[in-house]
C-alpha positions as CSV (number, residue, x, y, z in Angstrom):
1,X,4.5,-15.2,15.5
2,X,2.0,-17.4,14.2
3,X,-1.5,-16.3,12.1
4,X,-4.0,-16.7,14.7
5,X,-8.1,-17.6,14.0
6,X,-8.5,-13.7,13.6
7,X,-6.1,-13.0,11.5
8,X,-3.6,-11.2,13.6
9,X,-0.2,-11.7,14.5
10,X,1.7,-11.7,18.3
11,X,4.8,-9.1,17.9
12,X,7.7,-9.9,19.8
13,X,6.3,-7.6,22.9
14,X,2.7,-10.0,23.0
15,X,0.3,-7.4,21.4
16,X,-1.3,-8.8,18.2
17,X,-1.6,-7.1,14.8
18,X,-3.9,-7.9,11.8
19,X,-1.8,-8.8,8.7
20,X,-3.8,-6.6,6.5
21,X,-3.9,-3.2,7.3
22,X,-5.6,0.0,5.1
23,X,-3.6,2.7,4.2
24,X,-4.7,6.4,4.7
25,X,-2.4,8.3,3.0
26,X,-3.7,10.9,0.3
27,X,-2.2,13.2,-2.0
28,X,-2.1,17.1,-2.1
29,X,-4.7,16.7,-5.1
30,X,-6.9,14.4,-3.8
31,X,-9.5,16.1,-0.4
32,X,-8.9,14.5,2.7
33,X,-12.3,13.7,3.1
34,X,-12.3,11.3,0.8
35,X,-10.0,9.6,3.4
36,X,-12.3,9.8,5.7
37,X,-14.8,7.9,3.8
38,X,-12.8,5.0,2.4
39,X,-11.9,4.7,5.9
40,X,-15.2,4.2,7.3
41,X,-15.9,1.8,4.5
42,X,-12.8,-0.2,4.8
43,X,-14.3,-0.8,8.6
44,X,-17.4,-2.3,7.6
45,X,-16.0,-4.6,5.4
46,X,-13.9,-5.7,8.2
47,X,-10.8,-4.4,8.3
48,X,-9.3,-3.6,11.9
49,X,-6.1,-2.4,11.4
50,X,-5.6,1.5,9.8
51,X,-2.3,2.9,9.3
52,X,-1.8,6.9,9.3
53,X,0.7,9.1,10.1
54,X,1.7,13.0,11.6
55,X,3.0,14.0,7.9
56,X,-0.2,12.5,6.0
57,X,-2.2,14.9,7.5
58,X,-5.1,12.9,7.7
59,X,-5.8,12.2,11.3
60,X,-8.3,14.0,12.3
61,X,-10.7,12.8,8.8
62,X,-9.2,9.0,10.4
63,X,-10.1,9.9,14.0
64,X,-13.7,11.2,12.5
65,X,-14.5,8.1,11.1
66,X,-13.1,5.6,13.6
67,X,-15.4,7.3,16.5
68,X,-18.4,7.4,13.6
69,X,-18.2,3.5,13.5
70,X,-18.1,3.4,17.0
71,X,-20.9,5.4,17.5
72,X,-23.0,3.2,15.1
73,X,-21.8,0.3,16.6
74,X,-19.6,-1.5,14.3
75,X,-16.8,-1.6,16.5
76,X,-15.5,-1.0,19.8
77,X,-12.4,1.4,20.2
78,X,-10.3,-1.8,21.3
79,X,-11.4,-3.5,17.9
80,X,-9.5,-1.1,16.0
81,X,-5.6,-1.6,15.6
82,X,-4.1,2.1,14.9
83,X,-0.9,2.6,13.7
84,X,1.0,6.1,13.9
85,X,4.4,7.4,13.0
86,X,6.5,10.2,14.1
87,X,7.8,12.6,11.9
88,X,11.1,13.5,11.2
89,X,10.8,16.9,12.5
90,X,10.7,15.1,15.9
91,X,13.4,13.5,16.3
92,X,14.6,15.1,19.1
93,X,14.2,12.9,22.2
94,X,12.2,16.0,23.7
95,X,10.0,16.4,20.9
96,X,9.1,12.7,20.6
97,X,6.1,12.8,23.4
98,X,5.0,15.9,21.7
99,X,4.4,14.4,17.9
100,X,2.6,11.9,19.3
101,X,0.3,14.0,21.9
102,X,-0.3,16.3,19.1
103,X,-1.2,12.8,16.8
104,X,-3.9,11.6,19.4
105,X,-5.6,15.0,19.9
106,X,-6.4,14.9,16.5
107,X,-7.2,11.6,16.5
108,X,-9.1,12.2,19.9
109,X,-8.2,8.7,21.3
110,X,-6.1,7.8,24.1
111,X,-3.6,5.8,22.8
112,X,-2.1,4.5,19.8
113,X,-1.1,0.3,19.4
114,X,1.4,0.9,16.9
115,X,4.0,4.2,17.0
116,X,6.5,3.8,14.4
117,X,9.6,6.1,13.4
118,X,8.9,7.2,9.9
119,X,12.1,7.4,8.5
120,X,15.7,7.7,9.9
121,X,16.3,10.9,8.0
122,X,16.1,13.6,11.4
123,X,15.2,16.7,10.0
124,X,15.0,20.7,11.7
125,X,13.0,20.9,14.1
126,X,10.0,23.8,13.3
127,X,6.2,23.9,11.3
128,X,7.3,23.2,8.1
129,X,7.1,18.9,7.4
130,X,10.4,19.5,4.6
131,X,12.2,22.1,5.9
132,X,14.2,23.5,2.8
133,X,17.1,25.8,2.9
134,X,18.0,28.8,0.4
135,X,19.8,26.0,-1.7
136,X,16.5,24.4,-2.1
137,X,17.9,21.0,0.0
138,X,16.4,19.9,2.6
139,X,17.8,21.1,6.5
140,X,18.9,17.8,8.3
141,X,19.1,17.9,12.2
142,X,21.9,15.7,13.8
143,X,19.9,13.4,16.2
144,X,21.2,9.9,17.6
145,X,18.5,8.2,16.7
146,X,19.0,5.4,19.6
147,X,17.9,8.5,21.8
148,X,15.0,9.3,19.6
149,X,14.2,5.2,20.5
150,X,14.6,6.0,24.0
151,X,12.0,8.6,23.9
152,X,9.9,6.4,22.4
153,X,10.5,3.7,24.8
154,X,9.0,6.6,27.1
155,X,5.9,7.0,25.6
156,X,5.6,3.1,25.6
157,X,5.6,3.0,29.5
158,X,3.5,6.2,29.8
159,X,0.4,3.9,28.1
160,X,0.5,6.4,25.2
161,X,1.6,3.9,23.5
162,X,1.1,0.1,23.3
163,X,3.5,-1.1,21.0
164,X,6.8,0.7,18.9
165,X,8.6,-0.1,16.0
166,X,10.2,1.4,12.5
167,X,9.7,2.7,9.1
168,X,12.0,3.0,6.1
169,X,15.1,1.2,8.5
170,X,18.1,-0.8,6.6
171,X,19.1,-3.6,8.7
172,X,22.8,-1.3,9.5
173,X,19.8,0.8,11.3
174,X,17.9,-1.7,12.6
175,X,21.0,-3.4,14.0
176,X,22.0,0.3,15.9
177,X,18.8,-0.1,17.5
178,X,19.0,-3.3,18.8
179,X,22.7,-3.2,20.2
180,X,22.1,-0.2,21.7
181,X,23.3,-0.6,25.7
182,X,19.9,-0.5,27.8
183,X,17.6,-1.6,25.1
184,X,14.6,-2.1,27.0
185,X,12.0,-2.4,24.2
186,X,13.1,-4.0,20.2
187,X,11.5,-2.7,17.8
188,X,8.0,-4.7,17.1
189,X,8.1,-4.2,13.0
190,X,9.8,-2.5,10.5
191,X,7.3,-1.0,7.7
192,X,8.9,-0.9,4.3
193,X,8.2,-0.7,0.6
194,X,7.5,-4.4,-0.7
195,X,6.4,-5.6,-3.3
196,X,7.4,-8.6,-6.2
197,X,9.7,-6.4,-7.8
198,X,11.4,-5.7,-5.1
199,X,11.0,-8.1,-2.5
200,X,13.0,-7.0,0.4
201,X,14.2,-11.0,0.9
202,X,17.4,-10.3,2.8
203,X,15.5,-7.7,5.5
204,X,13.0,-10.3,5.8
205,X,15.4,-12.8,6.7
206,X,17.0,-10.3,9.0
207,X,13.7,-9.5,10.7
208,X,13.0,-13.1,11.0
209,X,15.7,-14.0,12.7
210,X,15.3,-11.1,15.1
211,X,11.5,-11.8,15.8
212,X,10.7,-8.4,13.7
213,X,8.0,-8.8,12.0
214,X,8.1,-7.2,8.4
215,X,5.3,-4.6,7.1
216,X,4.8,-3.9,3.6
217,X,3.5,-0.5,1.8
218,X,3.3,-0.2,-2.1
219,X,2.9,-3.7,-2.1
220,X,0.9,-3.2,-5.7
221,X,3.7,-1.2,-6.9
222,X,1.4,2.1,-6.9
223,X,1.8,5.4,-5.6
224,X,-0.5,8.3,-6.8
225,X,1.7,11.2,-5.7
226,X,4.0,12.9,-8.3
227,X,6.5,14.0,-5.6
228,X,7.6,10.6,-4.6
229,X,7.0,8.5,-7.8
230,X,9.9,7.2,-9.5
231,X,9.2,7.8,-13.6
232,X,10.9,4.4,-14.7
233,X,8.8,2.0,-13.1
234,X,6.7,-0.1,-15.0
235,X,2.9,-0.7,-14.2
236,X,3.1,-3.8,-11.6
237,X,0.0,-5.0,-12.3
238,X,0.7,-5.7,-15.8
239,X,3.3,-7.7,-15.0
240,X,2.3,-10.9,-17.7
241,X,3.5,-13.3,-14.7
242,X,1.1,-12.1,-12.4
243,X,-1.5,-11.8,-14.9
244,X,-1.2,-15.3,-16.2
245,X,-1.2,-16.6,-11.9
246,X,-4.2,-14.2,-11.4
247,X,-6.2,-16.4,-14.4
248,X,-5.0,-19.3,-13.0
249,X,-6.9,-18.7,-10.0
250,X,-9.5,-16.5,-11.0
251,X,-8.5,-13.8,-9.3
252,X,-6.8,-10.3,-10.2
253,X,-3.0,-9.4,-10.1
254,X,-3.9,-7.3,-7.2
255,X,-4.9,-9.9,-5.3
256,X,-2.2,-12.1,-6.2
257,X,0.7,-9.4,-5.2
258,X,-1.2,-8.7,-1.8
259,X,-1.8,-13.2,-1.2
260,X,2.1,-13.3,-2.0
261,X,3.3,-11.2,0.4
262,X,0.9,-12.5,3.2
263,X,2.2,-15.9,2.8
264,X,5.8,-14.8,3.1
265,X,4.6,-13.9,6.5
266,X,4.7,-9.5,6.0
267,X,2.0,-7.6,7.4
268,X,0.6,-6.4,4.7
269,X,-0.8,-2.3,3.8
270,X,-3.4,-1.7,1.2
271,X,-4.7,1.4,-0.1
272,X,-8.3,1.6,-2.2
273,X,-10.1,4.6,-2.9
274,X,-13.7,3.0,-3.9
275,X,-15.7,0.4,-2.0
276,X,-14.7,-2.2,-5.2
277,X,-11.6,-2.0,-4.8
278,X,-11.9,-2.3,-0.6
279,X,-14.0,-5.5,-0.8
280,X,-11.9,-7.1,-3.0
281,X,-9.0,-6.6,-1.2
282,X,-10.4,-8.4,1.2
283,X,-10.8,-11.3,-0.6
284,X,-7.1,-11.8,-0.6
285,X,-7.6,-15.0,2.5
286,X,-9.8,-16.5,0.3
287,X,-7.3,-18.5,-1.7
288,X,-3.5,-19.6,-1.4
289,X,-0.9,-19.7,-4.1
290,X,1.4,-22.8,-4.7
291,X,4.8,-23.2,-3.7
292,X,5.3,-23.2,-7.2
293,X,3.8,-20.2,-8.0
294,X,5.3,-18.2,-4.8
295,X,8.5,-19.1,-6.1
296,X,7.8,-17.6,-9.6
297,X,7.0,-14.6,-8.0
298,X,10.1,-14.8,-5.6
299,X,11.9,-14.5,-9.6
300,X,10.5,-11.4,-10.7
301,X,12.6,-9.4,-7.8
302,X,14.7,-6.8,-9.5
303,X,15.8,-4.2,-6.3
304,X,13.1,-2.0,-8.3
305,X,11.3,1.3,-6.1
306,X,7.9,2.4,-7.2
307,X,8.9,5.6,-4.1
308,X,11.0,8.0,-5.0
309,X,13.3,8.6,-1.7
310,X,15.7,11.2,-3.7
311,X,14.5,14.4,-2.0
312,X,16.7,12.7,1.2
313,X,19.6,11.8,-1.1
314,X,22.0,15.1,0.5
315,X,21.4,12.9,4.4
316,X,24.1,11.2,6.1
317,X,21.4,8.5,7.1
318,X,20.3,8.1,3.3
319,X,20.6,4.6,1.3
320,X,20.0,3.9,-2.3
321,X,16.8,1.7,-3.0
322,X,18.8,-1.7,-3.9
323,X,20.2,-1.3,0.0
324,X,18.2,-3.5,2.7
């Protein structure tokens, strides 16, 4: 799984993914339109890999600006790397097909290269995203998710799909998956929250070894939305270690949290409101960090979460955020 001239990856199936990838998800209080416009920004300045999913509710403003930089002719359709995720509502092997057919209408294409499972927590099936019962918990559905895989699996060989893979999965998960009699496709990546203070070392190993490839969100320790942020963390990028590397190389912190992780090999997801912040991002190939300096960074690890997973806490499938 080596970096190639373009800056992609080969998963472990032979399809090739760009390390960096921009993030699409936007809170309640932010319009979706706005998503729609960083998107189409974050496309001329080159990136090729977008990452969205059914519960963001932001495909259609994605789809919209994909086919707008096709019509100008920035890109081809095949340029762009488009990464999905079905929702926990959908865990039912017969409702698999239909998240994601529901997924590319919105999106009007005709495939998607990456469909992940967004979480292991299987939820009721119905309209609502968090089902909720009089109790005010949420309604979990009892779904083996190795048939949920085999759906998925499915979609794979109907060309919906080009490549499948994970979300959110502890390596006890991960391991169901791949043991699972009849396995006919491993899981390509496993997309998890990763960043210096918590640094998901012992999944990476585990991916490693399995020719998983690991995918990083939150990788600057941020997230926006109330709902899932966890009160106690402290600003990442404040961090006086990776302040101090950032003026060593003239760089910011930002750019030294996402350089860290793509040297550690993770596919890496950003998310940037403004074209700044998008074209600096960027900039994170244009310099490498010392062994030295990756290994400082390897220190500050503390089994910290920036995402706040408690609203699943009541489900048989949920782990606490120092579990890989």
């Amino acid at each position: 799984m080596a970096l190639s001239k373009d800056r992609g990856i080969t998963m472990n199936d032979g399809n090739k993914i760009p390390v960096l990838g921009f993030g699409t998800y936007t809170p309640d209080t932010v319009p979706k339109s706005k998503c729609e416009e960083a998107a189409k920004i974050a496309i001329e300045f080159g990136f090729r890999h977008i990452d969205s999913a059914y519960v963001y509710q932001t495909e259609e403003h994605v789809g919209r600006a994909v086919r707008a930089k096709i019509a100008d002719g920035t890109i081809k359709r095949e340029d762009i790397f488009y990464t999905g995720k079905l929702w926990s509502t959908f865990h039912r092997p017969e409702l698999v097909r239909k998240c994601l057919e529901e997924s590319l209408k919105k999106l009007q294409f005709d495939y998607m290269d990456l469909f992940l499972m967004h979480n292991p927590y299987s939820m009721k099936p119905g309209p609502d995203l968090f089902p909720m019962g009089e109790d005010k918990k949420l309604i979990v559905d009892n779904v083996d998710l190795r048939q949920t895989w085999e759906a998925m699996e499915a979609c794979k060989d109907a060309g919906l799909v080009r490549s499948i893979g994970v979300s959110n999965f502890t390596r006890k998960q991960l391991e169901m998956i791949l043991n699972k009699p009849g396995l006919k496709y491993k899981p390509v990546i496993n997309q998890v929250e990763c960043h210096p203070y918590r640094n998901q070392s012992k999944m990476l190993a585990f991916c490693k070894s399995n020719n998983i490839l690991l995918e990083g969100y939150s990788v600057l320790g941020s997230q926006r939305d109330p709902r899932w942020l966890n009160p106690e963390a402290p600003p990442l990028l404040e961090d006086s270690l990776l302040v101090a590397i950032a003026k060593k190389y003239n760089k910011t912190p930002a750019l030294v949290a996402i350089r860290y992780q793509l040297q550690r090999g993770l596919v890496v997801l950003v998310k940037a409101d403004t074209r700044e912040q998008i074209e600096e991002d960027i900039q994170a190939f244009t310099f490498q960090l010392s062994e030295e300096d990756m290994k400082s960074i390897d220190g500050l690890h503390k089994s910290m979460s920036f995402v706040k997973m408690d609203i699943f806490a009541g489900h048989p499938q949920y782990y606490p955020p120092d579990v890989e």
